[in-house]
Each structure stands twice: as structure tokens, then as C-alpha cells.
C-alpha positions in Angstrom: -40.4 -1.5 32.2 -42.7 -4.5 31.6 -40.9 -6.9 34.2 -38.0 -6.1 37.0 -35.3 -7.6 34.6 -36.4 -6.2 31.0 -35.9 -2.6 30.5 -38.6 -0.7 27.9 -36.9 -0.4 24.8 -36.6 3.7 24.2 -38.2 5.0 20.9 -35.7 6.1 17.8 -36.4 10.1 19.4 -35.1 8.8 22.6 -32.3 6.8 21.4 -31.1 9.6 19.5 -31.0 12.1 22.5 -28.9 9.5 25.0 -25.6 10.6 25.5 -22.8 8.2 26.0 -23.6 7.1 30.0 -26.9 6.8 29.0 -26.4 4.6 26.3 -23.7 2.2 27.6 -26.4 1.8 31.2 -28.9 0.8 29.2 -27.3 -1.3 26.8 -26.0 -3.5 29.8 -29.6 -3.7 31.1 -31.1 -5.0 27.4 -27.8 -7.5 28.3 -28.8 -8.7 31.8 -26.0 -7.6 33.1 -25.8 -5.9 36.4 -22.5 -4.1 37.1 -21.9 -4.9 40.8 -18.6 -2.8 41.4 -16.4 -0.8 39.4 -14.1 1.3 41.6 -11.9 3.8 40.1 -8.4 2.9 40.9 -7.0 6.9 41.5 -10.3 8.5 43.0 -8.1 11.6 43.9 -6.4 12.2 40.8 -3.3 13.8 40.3 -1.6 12.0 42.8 2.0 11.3 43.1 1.7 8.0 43.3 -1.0 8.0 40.2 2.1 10.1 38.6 4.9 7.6 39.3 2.4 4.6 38.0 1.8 6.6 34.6 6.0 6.9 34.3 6.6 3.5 35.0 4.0 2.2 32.3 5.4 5.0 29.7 9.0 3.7 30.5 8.5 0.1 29.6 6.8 1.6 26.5 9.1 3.4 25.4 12.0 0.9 26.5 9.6 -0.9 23.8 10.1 1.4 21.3 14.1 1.6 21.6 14.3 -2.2 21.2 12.4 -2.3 18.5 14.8 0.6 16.9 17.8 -1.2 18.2 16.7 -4.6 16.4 16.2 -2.6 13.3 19.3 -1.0 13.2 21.1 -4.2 13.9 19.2 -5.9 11.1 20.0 -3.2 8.7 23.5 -2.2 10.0 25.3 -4.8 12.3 28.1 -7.3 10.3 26.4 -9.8 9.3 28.7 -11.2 6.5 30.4 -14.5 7.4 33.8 -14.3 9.1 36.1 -17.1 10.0 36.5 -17.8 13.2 40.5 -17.1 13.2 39.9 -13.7 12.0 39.0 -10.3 12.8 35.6 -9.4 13.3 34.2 -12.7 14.2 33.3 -11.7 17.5 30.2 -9.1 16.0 29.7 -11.4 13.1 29.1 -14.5 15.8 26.7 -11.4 17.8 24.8 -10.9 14.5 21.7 -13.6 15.9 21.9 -13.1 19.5 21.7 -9.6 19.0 18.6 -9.9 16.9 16.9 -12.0 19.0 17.4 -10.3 22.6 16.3 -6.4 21.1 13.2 -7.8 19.3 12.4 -10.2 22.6 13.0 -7.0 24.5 10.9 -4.9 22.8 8.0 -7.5 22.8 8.7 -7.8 26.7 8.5 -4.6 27.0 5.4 -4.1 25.5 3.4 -6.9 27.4 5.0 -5.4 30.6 3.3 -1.7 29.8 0.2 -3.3 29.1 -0.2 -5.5 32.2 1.1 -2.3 34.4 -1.7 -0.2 32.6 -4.3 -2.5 32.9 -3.4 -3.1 36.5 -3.1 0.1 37.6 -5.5 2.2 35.6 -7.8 -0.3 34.2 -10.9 0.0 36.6 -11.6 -3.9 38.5 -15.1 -4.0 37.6 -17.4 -6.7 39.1 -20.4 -7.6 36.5 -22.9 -10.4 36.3 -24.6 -11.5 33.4 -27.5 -13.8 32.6 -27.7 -15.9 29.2 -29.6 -15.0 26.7 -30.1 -16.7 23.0 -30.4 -14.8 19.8 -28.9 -12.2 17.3 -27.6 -8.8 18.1 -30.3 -6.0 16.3 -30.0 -2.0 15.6 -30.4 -1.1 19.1 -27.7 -3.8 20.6 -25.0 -2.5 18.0 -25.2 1.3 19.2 -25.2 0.5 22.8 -22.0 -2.1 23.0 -20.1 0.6 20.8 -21.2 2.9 23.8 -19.7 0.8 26.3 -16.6 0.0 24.3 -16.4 3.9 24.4 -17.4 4.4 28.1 -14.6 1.7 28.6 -11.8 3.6 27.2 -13.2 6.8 28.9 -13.0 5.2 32.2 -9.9 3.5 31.7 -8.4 7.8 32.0 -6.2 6.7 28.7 -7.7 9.8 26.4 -6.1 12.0 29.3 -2.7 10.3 29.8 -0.4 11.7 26.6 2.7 10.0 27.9 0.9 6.7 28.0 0.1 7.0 24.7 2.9 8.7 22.8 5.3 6.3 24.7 2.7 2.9 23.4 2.4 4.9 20.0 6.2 4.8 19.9 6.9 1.2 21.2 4.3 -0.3 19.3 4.9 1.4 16.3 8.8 0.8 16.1 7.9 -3.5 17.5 5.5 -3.5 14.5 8.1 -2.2 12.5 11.0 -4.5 13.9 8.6 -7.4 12.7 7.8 -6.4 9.1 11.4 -5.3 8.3 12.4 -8.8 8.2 10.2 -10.3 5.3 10.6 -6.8 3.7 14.3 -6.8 3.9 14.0 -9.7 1.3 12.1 -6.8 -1.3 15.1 -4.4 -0.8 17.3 -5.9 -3.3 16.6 -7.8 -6.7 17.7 -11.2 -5.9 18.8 -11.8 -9.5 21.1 -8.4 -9.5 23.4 -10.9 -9.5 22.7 -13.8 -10.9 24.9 -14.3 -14.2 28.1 -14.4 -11.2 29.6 -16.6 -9.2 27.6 -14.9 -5.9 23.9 -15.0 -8.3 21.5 -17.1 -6.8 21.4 -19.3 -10.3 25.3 -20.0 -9.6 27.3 -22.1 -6.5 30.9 -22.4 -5.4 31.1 -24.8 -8.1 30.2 -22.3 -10.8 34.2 -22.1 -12.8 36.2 -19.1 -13.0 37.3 -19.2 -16.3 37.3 -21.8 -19.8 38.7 -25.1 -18.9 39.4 -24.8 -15.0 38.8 -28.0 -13.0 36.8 -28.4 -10.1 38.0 -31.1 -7.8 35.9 -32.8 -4.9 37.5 -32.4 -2.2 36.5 -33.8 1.4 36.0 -31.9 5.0 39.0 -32.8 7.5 38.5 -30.0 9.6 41.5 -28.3 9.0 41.0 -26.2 6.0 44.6 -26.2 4.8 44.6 -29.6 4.1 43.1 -30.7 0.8 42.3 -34.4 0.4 40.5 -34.9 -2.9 38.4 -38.2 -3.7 38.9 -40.8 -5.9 36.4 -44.0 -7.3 38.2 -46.5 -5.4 38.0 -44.5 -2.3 34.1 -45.4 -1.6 32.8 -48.8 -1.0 29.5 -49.5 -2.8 26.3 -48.6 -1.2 28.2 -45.7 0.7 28.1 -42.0 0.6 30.6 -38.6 1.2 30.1 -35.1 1.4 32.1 -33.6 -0.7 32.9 -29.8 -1.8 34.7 -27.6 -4.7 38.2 -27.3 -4.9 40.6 -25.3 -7.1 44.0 -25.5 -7.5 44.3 -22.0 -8.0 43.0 -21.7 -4.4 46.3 -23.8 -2.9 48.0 -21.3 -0.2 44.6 -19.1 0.0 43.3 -19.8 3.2 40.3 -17.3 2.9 39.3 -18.8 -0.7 40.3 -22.4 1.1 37.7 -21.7 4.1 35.4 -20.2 2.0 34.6 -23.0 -0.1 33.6 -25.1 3.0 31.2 -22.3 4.6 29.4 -21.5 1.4 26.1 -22.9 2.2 24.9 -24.2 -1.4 28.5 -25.7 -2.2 28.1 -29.5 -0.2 27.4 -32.0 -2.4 26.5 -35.8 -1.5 29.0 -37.7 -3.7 27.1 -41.1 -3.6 28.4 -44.8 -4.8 25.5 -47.1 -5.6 25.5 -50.6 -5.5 26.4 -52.2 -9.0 22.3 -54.2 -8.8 20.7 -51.2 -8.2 22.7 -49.1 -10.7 21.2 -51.1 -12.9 17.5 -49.9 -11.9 18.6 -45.7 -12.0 15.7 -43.5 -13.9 17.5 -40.6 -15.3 16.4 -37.0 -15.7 16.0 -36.1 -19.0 18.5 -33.6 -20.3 21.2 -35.1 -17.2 21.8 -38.4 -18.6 25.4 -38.2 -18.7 25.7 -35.9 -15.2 26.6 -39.5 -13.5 30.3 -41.2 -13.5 29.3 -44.9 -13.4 27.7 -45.6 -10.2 29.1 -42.5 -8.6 25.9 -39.9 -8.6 26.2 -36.7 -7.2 23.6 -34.5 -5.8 23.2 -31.2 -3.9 22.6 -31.5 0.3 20.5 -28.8 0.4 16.9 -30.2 0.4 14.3 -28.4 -1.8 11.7 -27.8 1.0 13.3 -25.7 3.6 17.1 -25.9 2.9 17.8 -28.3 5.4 21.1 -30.2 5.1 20.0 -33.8 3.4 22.6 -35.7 5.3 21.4 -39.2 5.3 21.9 -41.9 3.4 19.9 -45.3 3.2 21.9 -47.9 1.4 19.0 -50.5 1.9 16.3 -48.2 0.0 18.4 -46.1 -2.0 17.0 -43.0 -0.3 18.3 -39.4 0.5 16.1 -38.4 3.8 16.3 -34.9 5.4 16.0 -35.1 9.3 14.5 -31.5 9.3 11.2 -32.3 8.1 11.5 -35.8 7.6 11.7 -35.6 3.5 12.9 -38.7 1.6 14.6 -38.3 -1.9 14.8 -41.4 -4.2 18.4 -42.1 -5.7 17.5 -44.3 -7.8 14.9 -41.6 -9.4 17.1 -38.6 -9.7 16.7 -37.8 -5.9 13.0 -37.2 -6.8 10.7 -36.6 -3.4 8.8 -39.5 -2.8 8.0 -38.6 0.7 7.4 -35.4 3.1 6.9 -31.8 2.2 9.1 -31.7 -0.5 8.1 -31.2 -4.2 11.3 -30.6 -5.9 14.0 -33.0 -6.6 17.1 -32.2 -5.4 19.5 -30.9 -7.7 22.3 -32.7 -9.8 25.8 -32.1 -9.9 27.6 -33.1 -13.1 30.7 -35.0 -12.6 33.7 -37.1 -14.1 37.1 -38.4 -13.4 39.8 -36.1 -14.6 42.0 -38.6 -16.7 45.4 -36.8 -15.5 45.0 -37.4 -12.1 42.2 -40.1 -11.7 40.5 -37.5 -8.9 36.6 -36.4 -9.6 36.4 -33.2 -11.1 32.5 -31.2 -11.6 31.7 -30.8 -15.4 29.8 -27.7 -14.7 27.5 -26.0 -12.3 23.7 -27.2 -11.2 21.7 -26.3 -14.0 19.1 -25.7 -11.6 19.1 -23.3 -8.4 19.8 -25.7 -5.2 18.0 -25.3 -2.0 14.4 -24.0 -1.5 12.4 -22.2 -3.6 12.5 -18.3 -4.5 11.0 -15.5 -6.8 10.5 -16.5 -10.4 12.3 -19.5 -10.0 13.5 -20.5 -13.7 13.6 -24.4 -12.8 
């Protein structure tokens, strides 16, 4: 050595011929680092109590494992189409989330818990000091920190413990799984399998059933048997109403009645502008004629995130998301002029019906509502 501190640097012969101790020693002496303790936690092995501690770390591992499988399961398998609330089958359809959430937070309890038991119990407690030292890591640095990385996981007794590491193998491969089946659940099926019907991701609740139906708008009361649809002279200027599809083929069908109300791209702001600003509305070319006088009627479900677009500004004329704080100009054709947003919101075509002096929807969006998706055609 050419001081007490800096070890002679060993010739490529010599290099070659250290084992692994040898290696990892003298790569923390080229570190200045002095290993003051490192005690191994079960110096008698094969102890009961080293047993029990290798049972309880594969248990939480494994409990890992089963959480994972049961989140995946339930993700695939558990009812997870909507149910109302007055009929049977709720109950699991209202479990559908919780049970999501409690299996995958399980399983990634579980697999923090193995870990900090392992490196509690097994992991040796070493005591090291190091000095400082400047500079870039050469040939000789590289093979002796991948020698202590390995002397590391030979002292940490994990190459000898196979429940440890079938029962991690299992719970971390089954968590890892439980968090990619979600964003690949979304590859399983072609999301425009569908799309030229009513349940197509091009098409809403306001899509009709068959030539010449009408489409009423119909308010919320909160009791879904009773239909209250909207007429002109029922909004003040400057004021806005959510509104949603009604048939009167659907009178008497509480399913069809309830489902028009829960479908999440069927609400629709009916808005009344005031007769001076009406006179200042940009349209969208090709949806000239989609407006009733002032009445204007556009989807709620903003373009960034599918928030509900619930608020109104009669001063500014603008439709503002409380999500994510984007702000829709009505006066533009509920074009974003503020926040994440970078699609207007969609416009519902609509009309009086001139037998019953009630609004009635024209037609469908003629572009998908709600944020964006694969090859979007809009």
C-alpha cells in the first residue's frame, strides 16, 4: 500500500484470480470505507425462531400474492354493470370499487410488510464509514461494487431461503399483474365493436330508435317515474338546466325510465342566453342550425377528463368544469378558452316539437362526448 488509507491497486492477473470476498473487501478499501460492524442476525442457523421469522415473511408474501389474484378476479369477474338501487343485485354492483380498492391495497400492504420483516430480520445491520471522494467510477470500481452488490445478497441468506422467494415471486408477480390488468383490460375488447348502436361509443341515450321518434328533454326530479319535460318559457334568460332524453315509448318502463338518467354521456346543459349576447354567438361550421333561438344545448361531459361541466356563468357566458378548472365559451360553440381542455364540448341539436311546444333533440352528437379515445373520428 503506498499510504495507511490507499490500498495498491492489484494487476489485471490479480484481479482476475479474486474471488467474490476478495473482491467486494477491496473494493470498499479503493471506497474509503471501513466496515465497522456487520453481525449476522441468526449466527446459529436453523433455529426455530430463524424458522418462524422466514414463515411469517413468506406469509405476508404470499397473502400478497392472493390479493393481487383476488383484485384480478374481481376486476375480470365481479358485477360491475350498473344496477338501480331498488333492485336486485345492487348490493355487489355498489361492492364493485370498494372491492377493488381493499384487494389491490392489500396486496401492496402486504408486500411492503414482507419486505420490512425481511430486511429486519435477515438483512444484516451493518455499521460502515465512508470518506468523500471526487471523481468518475473506472474498470476496476465497476467489478468490485458488482462484487459487493453480490456479497450483499449472499449475506442477506436470501439464495438459501426458497419459501422466501417463491412466496415474493408469487406476490409480486400476481401485484404486478393486478396493476397492469387495468390499462390492459381497455385492449381486451375493440371499443368500436359497437359503435353503429345505441351502446357504440359514437352514439348516446339520445341516439333514436327508429325513423321519426322524438326525443323530449326532460328534467331530474328525483323520482324517476315522474316525467316533467321543458318548455322555452320555462327558463329565464341568462339561465341554464340539465336536461336528459326522454321517450314516450319509455312511459310505464321504470328500468328504461332510470336508465336514461344514469347513462353517463346522456346530460345535456340546456342553456337560455341573454337576447344581447345571442346576438354575439360564433357558430360551428356544419351546426348552424343545432340551436333553437337562444336556447343552446351542449353536452356536460367536459372533453379533458369527463368531468361533469356543471357551471354556468351568466356574466361571461362561460361553461367551467370544477374538476380541473376548465372554462368553455358559450358564446364560441363551448370552445375551451381556459385549462387543460382542447376540445369543445359537444353540441346537441335541438327544436321545439310544434305539437306540443316541448323541446325535442333533432339527432344525436355528431361527435363522441366526453374525453378522448382510440382513433377518435372527431
Amino acid at each position: 500500500m503506498s499510504d495507511d488509507k490507499t490500498p495498491e491497486r492489484p494487476s489485471e492477473e490479480e484481479l482476475a484470480r479474486m474471488d467474490r470476498d476478495e473482491l467486494s473487501r477491496l473494493g470498499m478499501k479503493l471506497d474509503g470505507v471501513e466496515l465497522v460492524e456487520a453481525p449476522d442476525p441468526w449466527p446459529v442457523k436453523g433455529t426455530r425462531a430463524e424458522k418462524r421469522a422466514e414463515r411469517a415473511v413468506a406469509f405476508w408474501f404470499v397473502l400478497a400474492g392472493l390479493a393481487g389474484l383476488a383484485s384480478v378476479v374481481a376486476f375480470i369477474w365481479w358485477p360491475a354493470a350498473y344496477v338501480p338501487p331498488d333492485e336486485d343485485g345492487y348490493f355487489l354492483y355498489s361492492l364493485y370499487t370498494p372491492v377493488l380498492g381493499v384487494t389491490l391495497g392489500l396486496a401492496i400492504l402486504a408486500v411492503g410488510v414482507g419486505v420490512l420483516m425481511y430486511t429486519r430480520r435477515f438483512i444484516p445491520h451493518e455499521i460502515a464509514i465512508q470518506e468523500r471522494h471526487d471523481g468518475g467510477s473506472n474498470e476496476l470500481d465497476k467489478k468490485t461494487i458488482l462484487a459487493q452488490f453480490a456479497d450483499a445478497g449472499h449475506r442477506s441468506t436470501i439464495a438459501r431461503r426458497s419459501a422466501i422467494k417463491r412466496s415474493l415471486a408469487f406476490g409480486g408477480g400476481v401485484l404486478g399483474l393486478a396493476l397492469t390488468v387495468v390499462p390492459l383490460g381497455a385492449f381486451v375488447r375493440n371499443p368500436h365493436a359497437q359503435s353503429d348502436n345505441e351502446e357504440g361509443l359514437l352514439h348516446t341515450g339520445w341516439l333514436p330508435h327508429e325513423e321519426g321518434e322524438k326525443i323530449f328533454l326532460r328534467r331530474d326530479t328525483g323520482d324517476a317515474e315522474e316525467v316533467v319535460l321543458v318548455r322555452p318559457e320555462d327558463m329565464d334568460a341568462g339561465s341554464m338546466e340539465t336536461v336528459f332524453p326522454y321517450r314516450e315509448s319509455e312511459e310505464g318502463d321504470h328500468e328504461a325510465l332510470v336508465h336514461a338518467l344514469k347513462r353517463s354521456d346522456n346530460p345535456v346543459m340546456l342553456i337560455r342566453l341573454r337576447p344581447e349576447d345571442a346576438q354575439r354567438v360564433v357558430k360551428h361550421a356544419g351546426q348552424e342550425d343545432y340551436n333553437y333561438g337562444d336556447f343552446y344545448a351542449y353536452t356536460k361531459i367536459c372533453s379533458h377528463l369527463g368531468c361533469p361541466t356543471s357551471l354556468y356563468e351568466q356574466r361571461t357566458n362561460r361553461i367551467l368544469c370544477p374538476c380541473h378548472q376548465s372554462q368553455f365559451d358559450a358564446l364560441q360553440y363551448a370552445k375551451p378558452v381556459f385549462g387543460p381542455a382542447t376540445r369543445k364540448l359537444a353540441q346537441l341539436p335541438i327544436t321545439v316539437d310544434e305539437e306540443t311546444g316541448y323541446f325535442i333533440a333533432t339527432g344525436d352528437f355528431i361527435e363522441p362526448v366526453g374525453p378522448a379515445y382510440w382513433e377518435r373520428r372527431s
